[in-house]
C-alpha positions as CSV (number, residue, x, y, z in Angstrom):
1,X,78.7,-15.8,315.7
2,X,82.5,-15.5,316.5
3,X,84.0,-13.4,314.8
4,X,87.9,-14.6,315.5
5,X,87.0,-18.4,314.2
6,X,85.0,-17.0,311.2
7,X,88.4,-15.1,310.3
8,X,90.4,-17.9,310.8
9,X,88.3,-20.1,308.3
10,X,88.9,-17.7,305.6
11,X,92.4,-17.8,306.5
12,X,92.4,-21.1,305.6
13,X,90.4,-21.3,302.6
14,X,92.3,-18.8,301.1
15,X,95.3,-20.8,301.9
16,X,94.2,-24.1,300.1
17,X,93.1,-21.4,297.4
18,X,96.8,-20.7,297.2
19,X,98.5,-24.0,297.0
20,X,95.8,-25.4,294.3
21,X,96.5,-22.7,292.3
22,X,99.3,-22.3,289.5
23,X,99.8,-18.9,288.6
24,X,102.7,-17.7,290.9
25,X,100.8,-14.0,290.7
26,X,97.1,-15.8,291.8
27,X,99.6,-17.6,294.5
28,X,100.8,-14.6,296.2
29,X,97.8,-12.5,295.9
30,X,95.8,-15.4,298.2
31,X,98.9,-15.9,300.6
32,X,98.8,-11.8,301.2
33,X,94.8,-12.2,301.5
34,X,95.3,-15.4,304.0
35,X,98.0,-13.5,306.3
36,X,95.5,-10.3,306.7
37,X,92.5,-12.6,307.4
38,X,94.9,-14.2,310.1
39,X,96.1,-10.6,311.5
40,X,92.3,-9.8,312.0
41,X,91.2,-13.1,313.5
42,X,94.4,-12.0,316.0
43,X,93.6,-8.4,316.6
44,X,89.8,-10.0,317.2
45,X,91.1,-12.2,320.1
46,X,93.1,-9.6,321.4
47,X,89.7,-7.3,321.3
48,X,88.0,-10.1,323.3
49,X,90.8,-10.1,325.9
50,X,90.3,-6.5,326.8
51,X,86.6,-6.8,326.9
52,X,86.9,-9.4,329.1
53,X,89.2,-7.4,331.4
54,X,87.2,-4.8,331.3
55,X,84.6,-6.7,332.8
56,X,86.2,-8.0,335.4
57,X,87.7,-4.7,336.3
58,X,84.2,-2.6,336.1
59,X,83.1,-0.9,339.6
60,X,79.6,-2.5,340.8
61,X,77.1,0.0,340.4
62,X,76.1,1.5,343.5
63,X,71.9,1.5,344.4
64,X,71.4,4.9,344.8
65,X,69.9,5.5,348.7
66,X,66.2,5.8,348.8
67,X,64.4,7.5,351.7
68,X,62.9,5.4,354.9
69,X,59.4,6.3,353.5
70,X,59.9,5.5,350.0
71,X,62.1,2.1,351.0
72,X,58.0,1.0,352.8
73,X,56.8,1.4,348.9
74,X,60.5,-0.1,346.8
């Protein structure tokens, strides 16, 4: 499941949630819950970014050395 495109669909439903509605209160409270589903689908991305750095930045692990005779049996 991704997590950033999930966000972003609620975004948008709340945003059609907004413009069919008529009550200017309903209107803002759906706006206001469509700009913080945007903001997390953001900071989700941005999340993914530095994972992916991460990543590319982690040190190969090292095999530890194993002695001659045990290296016969590995």
């Amino acid at each position: 499941m991704d997590l950033r495109h999930e966000f972003q669909k609620h975004a948008e439903e709340c945003r059609r949630m907004a413009v069919t509605t008529k009550d200017l209160k309903s209107k803002a409270t759906w706006n206001e819950m469509a700009d913080r589903w945007s903001k997390a689908a953001q900071n989700q991305a941005e999340v993914e970014q530095q994972a992916i750095a991460m990543r590319r930045t982690r040190q190969p692990t090292r095999r530890a050395k194993v002695h001659g005779w045990l290296e016969a049996a590995v």
